[in-house]
C-alpha positions as a LaTeX table, in Angstrom:
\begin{tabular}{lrrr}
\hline
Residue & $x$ (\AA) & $y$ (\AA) & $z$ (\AA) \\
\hline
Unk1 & $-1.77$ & $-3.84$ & 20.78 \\
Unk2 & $-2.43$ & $-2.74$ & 17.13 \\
Unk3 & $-0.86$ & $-0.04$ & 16.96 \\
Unk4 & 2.37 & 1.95 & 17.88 \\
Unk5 & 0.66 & 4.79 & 19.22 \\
Unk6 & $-2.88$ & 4.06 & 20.41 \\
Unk7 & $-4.69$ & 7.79 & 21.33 \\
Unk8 & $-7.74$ & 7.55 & 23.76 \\
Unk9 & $-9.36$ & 11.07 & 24.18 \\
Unk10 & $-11.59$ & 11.07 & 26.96 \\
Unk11 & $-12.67$ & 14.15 & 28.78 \\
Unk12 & $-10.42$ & 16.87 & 28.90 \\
Unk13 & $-7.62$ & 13.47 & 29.51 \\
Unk14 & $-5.37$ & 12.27 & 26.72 \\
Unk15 & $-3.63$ & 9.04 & 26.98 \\
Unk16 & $-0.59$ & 8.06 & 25.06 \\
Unk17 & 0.22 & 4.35 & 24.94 \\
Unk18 & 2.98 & 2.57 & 23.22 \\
Unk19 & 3.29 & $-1.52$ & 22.34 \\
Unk20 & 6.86 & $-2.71$ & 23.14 \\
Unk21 & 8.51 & $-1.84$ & 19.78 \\
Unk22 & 8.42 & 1.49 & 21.26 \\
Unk23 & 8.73 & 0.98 & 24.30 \\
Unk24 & 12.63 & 1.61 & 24.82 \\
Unk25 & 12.41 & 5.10 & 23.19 \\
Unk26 & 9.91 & 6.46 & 26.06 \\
Unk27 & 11.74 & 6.07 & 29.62 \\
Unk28 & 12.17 & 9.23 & 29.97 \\
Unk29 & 8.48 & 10.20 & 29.04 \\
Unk30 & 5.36 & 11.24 & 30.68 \\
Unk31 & 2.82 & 9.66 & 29.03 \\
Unk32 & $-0.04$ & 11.36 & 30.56 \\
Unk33 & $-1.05$ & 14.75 & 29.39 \\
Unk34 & $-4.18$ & 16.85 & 30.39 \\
Unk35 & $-5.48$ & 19.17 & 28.24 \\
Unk36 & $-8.46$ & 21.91 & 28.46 \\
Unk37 & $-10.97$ & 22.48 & 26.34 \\
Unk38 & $-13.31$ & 24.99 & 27.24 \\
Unk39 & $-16.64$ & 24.96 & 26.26 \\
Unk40 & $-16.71$ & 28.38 & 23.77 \\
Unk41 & $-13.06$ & 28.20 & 23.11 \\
Unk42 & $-11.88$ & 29.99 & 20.01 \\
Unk43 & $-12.23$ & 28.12 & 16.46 \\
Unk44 & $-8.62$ & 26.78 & 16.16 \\
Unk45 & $-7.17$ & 25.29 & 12.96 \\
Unk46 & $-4.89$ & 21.92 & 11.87 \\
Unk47 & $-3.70$ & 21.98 & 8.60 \\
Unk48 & $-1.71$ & 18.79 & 7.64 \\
Unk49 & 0.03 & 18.66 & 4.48 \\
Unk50 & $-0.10$ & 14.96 & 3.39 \\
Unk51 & 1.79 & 14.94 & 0.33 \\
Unk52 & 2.03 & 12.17 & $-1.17$ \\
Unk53 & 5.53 & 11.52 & $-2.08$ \\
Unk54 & 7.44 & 13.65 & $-5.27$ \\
Unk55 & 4.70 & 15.78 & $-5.83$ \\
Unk56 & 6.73 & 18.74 & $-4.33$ \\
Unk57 & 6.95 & 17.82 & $-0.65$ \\
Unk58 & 10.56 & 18.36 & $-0.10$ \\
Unk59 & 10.34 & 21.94 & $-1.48$ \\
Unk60 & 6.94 & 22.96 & 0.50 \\
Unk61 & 8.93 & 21.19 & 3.56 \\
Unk62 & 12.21 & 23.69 & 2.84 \\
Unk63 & 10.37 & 26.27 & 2.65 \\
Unk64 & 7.95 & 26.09 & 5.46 \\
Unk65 & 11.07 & 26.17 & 8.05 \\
Unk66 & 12.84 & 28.38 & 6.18 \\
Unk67 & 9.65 & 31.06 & 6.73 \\
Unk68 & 9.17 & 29.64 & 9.97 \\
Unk69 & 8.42 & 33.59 & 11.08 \\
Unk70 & 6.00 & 34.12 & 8.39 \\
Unk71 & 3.88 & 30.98 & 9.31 \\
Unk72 & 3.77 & 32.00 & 12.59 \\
Unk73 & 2.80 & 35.82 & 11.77 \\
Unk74 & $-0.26$ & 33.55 & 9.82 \\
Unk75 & $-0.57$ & 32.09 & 13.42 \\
Unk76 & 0.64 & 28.80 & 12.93 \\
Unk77 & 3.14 & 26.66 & 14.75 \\
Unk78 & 4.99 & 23.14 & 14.02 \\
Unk79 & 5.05 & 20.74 & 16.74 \\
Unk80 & 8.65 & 20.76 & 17.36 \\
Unk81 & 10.59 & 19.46 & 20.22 \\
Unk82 & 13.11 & 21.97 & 21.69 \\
Unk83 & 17.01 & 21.35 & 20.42 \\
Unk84 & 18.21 & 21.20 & 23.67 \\
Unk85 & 15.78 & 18.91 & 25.27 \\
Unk86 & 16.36 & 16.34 & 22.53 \\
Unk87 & 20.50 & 16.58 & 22.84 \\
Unk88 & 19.98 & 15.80 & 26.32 \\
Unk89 & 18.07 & 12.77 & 25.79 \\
Unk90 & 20.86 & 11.87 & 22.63 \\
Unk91 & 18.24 & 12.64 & 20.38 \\
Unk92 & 19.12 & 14.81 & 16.73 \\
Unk93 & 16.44 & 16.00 & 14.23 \\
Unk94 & 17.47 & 15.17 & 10.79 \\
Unk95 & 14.21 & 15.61 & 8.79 \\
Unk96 & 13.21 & 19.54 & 8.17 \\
Unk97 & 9.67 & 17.71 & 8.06 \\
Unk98 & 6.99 & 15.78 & 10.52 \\
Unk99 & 7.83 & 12.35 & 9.95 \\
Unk100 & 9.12 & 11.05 & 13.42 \\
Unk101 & 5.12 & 12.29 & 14.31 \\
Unk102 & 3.76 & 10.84 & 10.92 \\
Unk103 & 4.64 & 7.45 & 12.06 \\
Unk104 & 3.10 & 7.38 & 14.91 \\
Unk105 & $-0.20$ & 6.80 & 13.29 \\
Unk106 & 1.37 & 4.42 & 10.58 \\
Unk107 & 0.74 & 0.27 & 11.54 \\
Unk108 & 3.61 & $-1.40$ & 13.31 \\
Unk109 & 3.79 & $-3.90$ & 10.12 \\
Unk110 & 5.22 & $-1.60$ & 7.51 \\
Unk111 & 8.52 & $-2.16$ & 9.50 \\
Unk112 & 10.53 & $-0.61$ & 7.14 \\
Unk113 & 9.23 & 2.52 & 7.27 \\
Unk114 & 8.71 & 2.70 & 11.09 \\
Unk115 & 12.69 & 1.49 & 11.60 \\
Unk116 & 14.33 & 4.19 & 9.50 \\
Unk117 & 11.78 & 7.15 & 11.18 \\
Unk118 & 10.79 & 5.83 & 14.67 \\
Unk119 & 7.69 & 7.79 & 16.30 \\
Unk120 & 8.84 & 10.79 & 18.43 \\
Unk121 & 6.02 & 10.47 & 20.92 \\
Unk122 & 7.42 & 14.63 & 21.68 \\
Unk123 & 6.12 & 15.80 & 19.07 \\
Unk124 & 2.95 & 14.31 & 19.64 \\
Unk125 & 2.65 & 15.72 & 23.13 \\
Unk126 & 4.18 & 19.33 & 21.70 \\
Unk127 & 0.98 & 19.58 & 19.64 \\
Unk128 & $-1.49$ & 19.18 & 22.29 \\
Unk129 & 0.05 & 21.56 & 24.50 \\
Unk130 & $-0.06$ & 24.16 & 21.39 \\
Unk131 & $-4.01$ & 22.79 & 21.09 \\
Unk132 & $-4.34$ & 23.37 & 24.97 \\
Unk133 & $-2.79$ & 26.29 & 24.41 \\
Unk134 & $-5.41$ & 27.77 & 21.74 \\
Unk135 & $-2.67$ & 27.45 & 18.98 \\
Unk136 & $-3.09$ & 26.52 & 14.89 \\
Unk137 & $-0.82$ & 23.86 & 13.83 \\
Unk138 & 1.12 & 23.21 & 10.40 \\
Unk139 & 2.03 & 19.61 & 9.59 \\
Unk140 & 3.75 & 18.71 & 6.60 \\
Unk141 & 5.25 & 14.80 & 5.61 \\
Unk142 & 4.62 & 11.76 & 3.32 \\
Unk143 & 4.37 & 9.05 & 5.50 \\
Unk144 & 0.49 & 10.09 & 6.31 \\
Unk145 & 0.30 & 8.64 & 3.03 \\
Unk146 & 1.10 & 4.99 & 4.41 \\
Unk147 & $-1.45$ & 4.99 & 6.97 \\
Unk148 & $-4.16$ & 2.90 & 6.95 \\
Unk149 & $-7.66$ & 2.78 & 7.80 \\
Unk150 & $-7.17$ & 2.56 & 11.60 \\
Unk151 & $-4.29$ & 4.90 & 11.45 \\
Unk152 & $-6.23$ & 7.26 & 10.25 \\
Unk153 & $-8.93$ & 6.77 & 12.68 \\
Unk154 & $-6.37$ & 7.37 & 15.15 \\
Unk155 & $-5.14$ & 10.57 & 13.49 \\
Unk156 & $-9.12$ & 11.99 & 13.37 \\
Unk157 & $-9.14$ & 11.44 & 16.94 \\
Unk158 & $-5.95$ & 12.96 & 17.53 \\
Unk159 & $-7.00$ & 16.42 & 15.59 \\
Unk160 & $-10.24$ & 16.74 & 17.48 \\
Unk161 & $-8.53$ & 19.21 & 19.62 \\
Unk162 & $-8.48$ & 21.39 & 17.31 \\
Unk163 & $-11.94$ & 23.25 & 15.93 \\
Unk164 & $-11.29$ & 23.11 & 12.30 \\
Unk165 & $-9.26$ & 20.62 & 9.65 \\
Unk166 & $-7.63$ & 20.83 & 6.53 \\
Unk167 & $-5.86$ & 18.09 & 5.05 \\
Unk168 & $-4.56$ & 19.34 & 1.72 \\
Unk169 & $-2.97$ & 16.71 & $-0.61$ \\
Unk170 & $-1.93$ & 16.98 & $-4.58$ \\
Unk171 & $-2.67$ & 14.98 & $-7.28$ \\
Unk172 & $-0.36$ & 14.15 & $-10.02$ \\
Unk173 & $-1.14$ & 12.23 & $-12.89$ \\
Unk174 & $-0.21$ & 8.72 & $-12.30$ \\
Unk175 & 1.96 & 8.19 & $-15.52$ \\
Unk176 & 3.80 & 11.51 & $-14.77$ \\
Unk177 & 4.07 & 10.40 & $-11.07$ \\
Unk178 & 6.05 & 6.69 & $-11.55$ \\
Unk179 & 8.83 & 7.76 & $-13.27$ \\
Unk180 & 9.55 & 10.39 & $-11.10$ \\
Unk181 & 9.25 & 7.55 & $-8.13$ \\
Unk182 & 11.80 & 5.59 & $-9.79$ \\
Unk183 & 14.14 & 8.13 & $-10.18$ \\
Unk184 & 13.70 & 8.93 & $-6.40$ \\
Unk185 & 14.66 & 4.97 & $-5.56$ \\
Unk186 & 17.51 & 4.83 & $-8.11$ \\
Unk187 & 19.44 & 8.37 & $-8.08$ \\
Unk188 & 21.52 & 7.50 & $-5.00$ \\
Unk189 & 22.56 & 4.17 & $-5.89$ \\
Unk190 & 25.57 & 3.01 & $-5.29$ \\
Unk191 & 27.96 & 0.75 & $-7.05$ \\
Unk192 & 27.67 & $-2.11$ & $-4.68$ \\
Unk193 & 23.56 & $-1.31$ & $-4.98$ \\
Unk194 & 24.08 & $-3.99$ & $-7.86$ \\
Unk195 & 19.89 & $-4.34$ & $-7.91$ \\
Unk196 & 19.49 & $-0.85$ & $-8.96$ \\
Unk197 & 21.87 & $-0.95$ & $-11.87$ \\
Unk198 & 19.99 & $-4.17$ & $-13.24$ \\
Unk199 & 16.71 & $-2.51$ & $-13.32$ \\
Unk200 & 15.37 & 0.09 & $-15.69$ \\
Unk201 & 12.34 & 2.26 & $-15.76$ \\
Unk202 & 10.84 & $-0.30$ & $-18.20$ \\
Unk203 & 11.58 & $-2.83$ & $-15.91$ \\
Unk204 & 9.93 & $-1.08$ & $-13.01$ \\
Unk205 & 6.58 & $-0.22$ & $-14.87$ \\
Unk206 & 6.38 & $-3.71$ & $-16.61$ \\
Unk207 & 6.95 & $-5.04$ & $-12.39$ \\
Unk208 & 5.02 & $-2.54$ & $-10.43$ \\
Unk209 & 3.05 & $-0.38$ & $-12.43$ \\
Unk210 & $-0.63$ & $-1.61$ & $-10.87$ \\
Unk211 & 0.96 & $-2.88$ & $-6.98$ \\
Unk212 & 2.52 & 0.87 & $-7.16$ \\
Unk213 & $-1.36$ & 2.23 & $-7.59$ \\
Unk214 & $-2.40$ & 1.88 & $-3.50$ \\
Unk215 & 0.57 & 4.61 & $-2.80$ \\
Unk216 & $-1.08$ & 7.14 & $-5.65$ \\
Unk217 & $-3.03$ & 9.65 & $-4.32$ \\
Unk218 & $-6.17$ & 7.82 & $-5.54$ \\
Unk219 & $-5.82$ & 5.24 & $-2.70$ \\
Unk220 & $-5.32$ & 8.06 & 0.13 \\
Unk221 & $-8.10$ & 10.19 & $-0.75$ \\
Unk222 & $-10.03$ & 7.10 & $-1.00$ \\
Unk223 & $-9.21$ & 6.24 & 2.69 \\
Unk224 & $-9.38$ & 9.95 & 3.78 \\
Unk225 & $-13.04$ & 10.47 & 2.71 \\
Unk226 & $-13.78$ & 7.02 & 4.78 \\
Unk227 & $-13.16$ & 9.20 & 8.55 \\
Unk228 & $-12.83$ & 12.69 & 7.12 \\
Unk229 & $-15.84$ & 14.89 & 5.71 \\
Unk230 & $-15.30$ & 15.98 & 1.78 \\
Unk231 & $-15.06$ & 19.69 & 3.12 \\
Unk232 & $-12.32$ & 18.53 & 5.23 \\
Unk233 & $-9.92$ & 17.40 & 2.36 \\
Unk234 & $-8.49$ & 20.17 & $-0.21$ \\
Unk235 & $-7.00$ & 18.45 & $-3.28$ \\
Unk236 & $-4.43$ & 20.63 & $-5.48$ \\
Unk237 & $-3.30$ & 19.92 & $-8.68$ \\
Unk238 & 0.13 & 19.12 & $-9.25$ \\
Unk239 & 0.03 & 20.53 & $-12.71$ \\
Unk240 & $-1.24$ & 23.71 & $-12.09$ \\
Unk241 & $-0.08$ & 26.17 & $-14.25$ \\
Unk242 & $-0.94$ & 29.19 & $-12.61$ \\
Unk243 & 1.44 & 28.87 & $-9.42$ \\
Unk244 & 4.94 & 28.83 & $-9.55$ \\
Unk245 & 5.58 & 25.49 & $-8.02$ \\
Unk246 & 4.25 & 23.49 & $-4.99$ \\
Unk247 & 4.56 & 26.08 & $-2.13$ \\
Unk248 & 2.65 & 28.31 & $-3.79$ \\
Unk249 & $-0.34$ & 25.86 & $-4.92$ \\
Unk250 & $-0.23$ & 24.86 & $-1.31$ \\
Unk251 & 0.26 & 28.43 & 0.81 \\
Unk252 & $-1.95$ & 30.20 & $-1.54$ \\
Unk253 & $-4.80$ & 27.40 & $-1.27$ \\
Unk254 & $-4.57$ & 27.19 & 3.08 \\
Unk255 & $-6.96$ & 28.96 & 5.29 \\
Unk256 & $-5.18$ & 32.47 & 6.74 \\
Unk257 & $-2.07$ & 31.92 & 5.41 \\
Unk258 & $-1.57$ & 35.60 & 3.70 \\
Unk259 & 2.08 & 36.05 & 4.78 \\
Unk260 & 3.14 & 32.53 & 3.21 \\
Unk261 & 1.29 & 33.09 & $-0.21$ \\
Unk262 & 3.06 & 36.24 & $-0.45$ \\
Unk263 & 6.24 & 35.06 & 0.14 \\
Unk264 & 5.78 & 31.61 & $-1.92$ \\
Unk265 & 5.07 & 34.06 & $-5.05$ \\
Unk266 & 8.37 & 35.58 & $-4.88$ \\
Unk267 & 10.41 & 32.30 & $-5.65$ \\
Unk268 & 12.20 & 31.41 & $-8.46$ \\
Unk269 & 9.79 & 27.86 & $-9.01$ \\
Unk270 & 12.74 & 25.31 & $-8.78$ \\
Unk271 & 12.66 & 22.44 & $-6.57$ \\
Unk272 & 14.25 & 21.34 & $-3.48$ \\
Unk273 & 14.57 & 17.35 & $-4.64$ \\
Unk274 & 14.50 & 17.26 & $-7.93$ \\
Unk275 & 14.76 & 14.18 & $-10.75$ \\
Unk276 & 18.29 & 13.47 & $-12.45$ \\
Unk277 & 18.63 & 12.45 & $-15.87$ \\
Unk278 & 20.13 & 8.78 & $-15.43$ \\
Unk279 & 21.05 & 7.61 & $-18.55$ \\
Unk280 & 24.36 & 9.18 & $-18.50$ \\
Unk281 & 24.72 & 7.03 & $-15.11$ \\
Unk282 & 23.43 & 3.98 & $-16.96$ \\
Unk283 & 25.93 & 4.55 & $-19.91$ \\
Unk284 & 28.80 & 4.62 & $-17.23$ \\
Unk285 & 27.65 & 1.50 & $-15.38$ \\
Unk286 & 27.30 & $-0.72$ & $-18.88$ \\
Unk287 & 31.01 & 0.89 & $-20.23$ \\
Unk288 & 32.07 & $-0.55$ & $-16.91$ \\
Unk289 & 30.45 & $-3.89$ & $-17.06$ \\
Unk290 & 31.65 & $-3.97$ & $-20.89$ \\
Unk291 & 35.23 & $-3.36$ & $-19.48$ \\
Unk292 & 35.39 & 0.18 & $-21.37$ \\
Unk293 & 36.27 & 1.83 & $-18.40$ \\
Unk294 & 37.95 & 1.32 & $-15.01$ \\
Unk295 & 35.83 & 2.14 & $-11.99$ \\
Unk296 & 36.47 & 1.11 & $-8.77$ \\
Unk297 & 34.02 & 3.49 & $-6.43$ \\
Unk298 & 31.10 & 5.61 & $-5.97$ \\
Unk299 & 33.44 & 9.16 & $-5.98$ \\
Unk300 & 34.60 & 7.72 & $-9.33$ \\
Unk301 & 31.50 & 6.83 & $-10.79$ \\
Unk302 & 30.65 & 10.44 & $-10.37$ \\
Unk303 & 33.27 & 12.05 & $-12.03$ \\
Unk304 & 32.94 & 9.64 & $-15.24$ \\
Unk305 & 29.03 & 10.64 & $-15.32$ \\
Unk306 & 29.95 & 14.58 & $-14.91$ \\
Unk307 & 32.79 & 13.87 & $-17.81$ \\
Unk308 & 29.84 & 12.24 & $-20.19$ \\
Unk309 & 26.95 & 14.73 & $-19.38$ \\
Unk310 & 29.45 & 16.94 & $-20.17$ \\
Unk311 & 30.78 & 15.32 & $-23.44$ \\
Unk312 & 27.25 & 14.61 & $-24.95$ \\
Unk313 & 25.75 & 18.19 & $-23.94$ \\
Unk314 & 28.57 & 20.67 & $-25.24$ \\
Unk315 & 30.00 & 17.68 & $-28.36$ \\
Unk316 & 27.02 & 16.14 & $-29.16$ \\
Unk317 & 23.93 & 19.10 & $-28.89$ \\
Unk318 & 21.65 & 17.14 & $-27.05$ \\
Unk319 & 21.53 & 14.55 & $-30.03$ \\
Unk320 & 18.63 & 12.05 & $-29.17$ \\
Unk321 & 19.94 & 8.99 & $-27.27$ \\
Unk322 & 19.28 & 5.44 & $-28.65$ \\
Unk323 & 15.80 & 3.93 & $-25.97$ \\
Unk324 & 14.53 & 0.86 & $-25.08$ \\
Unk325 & 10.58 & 1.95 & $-24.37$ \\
Unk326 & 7.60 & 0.08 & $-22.68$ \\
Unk327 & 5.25 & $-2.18$ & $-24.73$ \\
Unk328 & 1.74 & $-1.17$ & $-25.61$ \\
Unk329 & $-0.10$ & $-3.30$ & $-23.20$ \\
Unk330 & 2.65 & $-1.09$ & $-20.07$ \\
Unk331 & 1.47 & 1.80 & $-21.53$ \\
Unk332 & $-2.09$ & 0.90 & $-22.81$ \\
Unk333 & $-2.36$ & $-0.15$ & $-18.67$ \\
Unk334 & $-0.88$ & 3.25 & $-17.54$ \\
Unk335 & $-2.94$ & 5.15 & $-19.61$ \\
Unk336 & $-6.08$ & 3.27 & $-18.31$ \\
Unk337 & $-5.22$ & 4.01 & $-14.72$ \\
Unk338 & $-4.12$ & 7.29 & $-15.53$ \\
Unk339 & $-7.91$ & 7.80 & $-17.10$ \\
Unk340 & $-9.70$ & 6.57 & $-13.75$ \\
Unk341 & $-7.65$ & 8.82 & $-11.86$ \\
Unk342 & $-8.35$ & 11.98 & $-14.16$ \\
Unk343 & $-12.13$ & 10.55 & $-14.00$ \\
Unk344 & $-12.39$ & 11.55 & $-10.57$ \\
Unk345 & $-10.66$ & 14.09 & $-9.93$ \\
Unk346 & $-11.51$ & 16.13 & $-12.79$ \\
Unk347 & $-14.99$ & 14.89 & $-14.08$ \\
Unk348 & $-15.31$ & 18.13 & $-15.85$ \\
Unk349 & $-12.63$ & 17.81 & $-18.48$ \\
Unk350 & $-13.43$ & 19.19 & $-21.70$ \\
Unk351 & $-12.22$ & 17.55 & $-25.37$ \\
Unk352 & $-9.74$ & 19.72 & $-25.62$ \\
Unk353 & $-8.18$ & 18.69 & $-22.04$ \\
Unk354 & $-8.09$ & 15.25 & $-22.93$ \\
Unk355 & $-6.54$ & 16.03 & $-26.13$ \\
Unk356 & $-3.59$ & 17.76 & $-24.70$ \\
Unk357 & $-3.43$ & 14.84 & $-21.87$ \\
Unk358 & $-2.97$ & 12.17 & $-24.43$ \\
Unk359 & $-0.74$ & 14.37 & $-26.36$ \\
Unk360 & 1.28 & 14.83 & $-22.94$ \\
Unk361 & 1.18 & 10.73 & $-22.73$ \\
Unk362 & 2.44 & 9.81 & $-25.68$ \\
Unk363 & 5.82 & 12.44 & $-25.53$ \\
Unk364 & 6.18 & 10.69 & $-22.06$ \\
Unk365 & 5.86 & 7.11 & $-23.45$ \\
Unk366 & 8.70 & 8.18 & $-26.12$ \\
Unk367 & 10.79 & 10.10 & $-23.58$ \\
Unk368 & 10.77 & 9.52 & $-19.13$ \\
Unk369 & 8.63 & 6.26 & $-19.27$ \\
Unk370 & 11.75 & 5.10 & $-21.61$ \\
Unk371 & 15.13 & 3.68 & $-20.27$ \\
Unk372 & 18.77 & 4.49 & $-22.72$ \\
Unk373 & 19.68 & 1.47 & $-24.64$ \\
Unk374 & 23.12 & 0.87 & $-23.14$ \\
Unk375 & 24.27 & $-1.77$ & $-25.35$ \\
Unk376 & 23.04 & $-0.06$ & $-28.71$ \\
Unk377 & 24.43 & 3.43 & $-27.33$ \\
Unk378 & 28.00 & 1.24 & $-26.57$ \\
Unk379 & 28.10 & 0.41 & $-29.77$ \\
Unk380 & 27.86 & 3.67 & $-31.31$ \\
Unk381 & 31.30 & 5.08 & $-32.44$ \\
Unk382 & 30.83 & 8.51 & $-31.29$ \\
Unk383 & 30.64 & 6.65 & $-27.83$ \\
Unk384 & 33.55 & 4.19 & $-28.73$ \\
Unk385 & 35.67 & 7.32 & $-29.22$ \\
Unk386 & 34.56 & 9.19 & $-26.14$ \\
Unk387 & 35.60 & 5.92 & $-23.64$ \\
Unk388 & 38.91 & 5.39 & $-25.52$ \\
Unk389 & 39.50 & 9.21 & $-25.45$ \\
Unk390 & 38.72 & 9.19 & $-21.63$ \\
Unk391 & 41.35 & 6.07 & $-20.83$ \\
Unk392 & 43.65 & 8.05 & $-22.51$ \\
Unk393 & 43.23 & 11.09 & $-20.78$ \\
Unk394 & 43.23 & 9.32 & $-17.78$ \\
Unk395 & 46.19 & 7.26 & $-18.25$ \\
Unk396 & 48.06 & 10.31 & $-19.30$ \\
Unk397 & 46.88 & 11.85 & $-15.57$ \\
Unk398 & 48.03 & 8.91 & $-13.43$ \\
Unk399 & 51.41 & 8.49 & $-15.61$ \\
Unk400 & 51.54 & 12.51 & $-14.87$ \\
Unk401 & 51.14 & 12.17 & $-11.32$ \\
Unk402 & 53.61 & 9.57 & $-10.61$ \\
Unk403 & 55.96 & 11.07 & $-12.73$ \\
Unk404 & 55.89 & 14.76 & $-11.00$ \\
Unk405 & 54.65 & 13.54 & $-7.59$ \\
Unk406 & 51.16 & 14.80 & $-7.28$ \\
Unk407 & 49.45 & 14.11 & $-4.54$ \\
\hline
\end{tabular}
């Protein structure tokens, strides 16, 4: 079988069948599920937030099931699987979004993906009892951005029960978009992560900069318009000025969704999962390699980043840090596909636009497309005297601690 999750819609019969990956997760299933579909039912809607990833997902995720009361006074529902139900089967929902049902339609060969966030076949079977039942449905995660062309085939066939579809999905410029991918890979890394301390943003966009292209939102409209109609597919811009932040471009822009625009105007913009600043990470790792400083794990690693953050925001006023920035064929390349990308989605743009998106480039290519330059910012003597200031400090502690028997 091809596929995971194969869904055959026949008349008024759906059929769920799983290959033998998933085979041990569904014992306690039953896999055949009749639905009704009345000749003049009532228009019914899907709306399935897509992402892709960091353009805002975690945030309109947070907040969706946070108003969870709202979006069902706009009269829509998440396919959920009861709490109760899934303890008793020794199942727990970690994921405030849809992406145990997102895989289900993504191919069996990106393992990876489908290891970490197995299908939950429920989910799939909650939503077409709330389609039987005449309900709308809200979907929201980023893995719908890893399907591919049969996947979404599948997922077409799958949202035939209800009358009407939206698939909304944001664009973000593509050279605003990669660093803030990096940042999502590298901000949890831990010391024995030694792969992720090696490699630097420069690094990433001289490696991946084009392969990195087919996850851009480019790719999965591309595929999108190949099953789904262009009235179908609601593109929002990332950058939009006018809305607070991502909730708000998305609540305000979906059909009957009154009570969730509302609310979504009255936050305070910031996001849920938002970038770190890791140079002062960086500087810690090459102090340790240069044997500066002593640290031995990942709690301590933290507390010597907090301590320079610290140091260079309230001692040094934000003075610029010493960078080590891309080449002009990286960049020449990233603005190129950055241009075919702006091409199509916004064919319109005047002079003046492209004026203030180059202008917008080129502060990027001196500042987040740039990595710190650890062994010219080591060598600094402002940063000499913070690391032998900090042993001392710290030496003083632990000689403090034996000495007066602190735990």
């Amino acid at each position: 079988m091809s596929r995971a999750v194969q869904i055959l819609i026949t008349t008024g019969l759906v059929v769920v069948l799983l290959d033998i990956y998933n085979l041990f997760h569904l014992s306690k299933v039953n896999w055949t599920h009749k639905t009704h579909c009345p000749q003049n039912r009532p228009v019914t809607r899907a709306v399935i937030h897509m992402g892709p990833h960091k353009t805002g997902s975690t945030t309109i995720q947070e907040f969706a099931h946070h108003h969870i009361d709202l979006l069902r006074k706009d009269g829509y529902e998440m396919p959920e699987v009861d709490n109760a139900e899934k303890n008793a089967r020794g199942k727990t929902e970690s994921h405030p979004n849809h992406v145990h049902f997102a895989t289900c339609f993504v191919s069996p060969k990106n393992g990876g993906l489908r290891t970490v966030y197995p299908c939950d076949p429920d989910r799939l079977l909650h939503g077409l009892d709330l389609a039987a039942k005449g309900h709308n449905v809200f979907l929201t995660a980023e893995p719908f951005n890893d399907m591919d062309q049969e996947g979404i085939a599948m997922l077409k066939s799958y949202l035939s029960h209800w009358s009407d579809v939206t698939i909304m999905i944001f664009y973000r410029r593509y050279y605003d978009w990669l660093p803030s991918v990096f940042n999502e890979i590298h901000k949890g890394r831990r010391l024995v992560q030694q792969e992720k301390w090696e490699e630097s943003i420069v690094d990433f966009l001289f490696q991946y900069s084009e392969s990195y292209h087919r996850l851009h939102v480019v790719s999965l409209f591309n595929r999108l318009q190949q099953k789904f109609k262009k009235e179908n597919i609601v593109l929002l811009d990332y950058h939009d000025k006018q809305t607070k932040g991502p909730e708000e471009n998305l609540f305000c822009n979906m059909p009957n969704a009154a009570q969730m625009c509302n609310a979504s105007r009255n936050t305070d913009g910031s996001t849920t999962n938002p970038s770190v600043n890791l140079a002062y990470s960086d500087l810690a790792h090459g102090a340790r390699k240069a044997g500066l400083i002593s640290i031995s794990n990942d709690e301590r690693m933290k507390q010597v980043v907090k301590s320079i953050e610290s140091y260079y925001k309230s001692s040094l006023n934000g003075r610029k840090l010493y960078r080590i920035c891309p080449s002009s064929n990286i960049l020449e390349n990233l603005w190129n596909l950055t241009l075919a990308a702006e091409s199509k989605f916004n064919p319109n743009n005047n002079p003046r636009d492209f004026d203030e998106l180059r202008l917008d480039f080129d502060m990027a290519a001196r500042n987040k497309l740039c990595a710190l330059d650890v062994a010219k910012t080591l060598n600094d003597p402002t940063w000499k005297g913070f690391f032998g200031m900090y042993n001392r400090r710290n030496k003083l502690y632990r000689e403090n601690k034996v000495k007066k028997g602190w735990p």
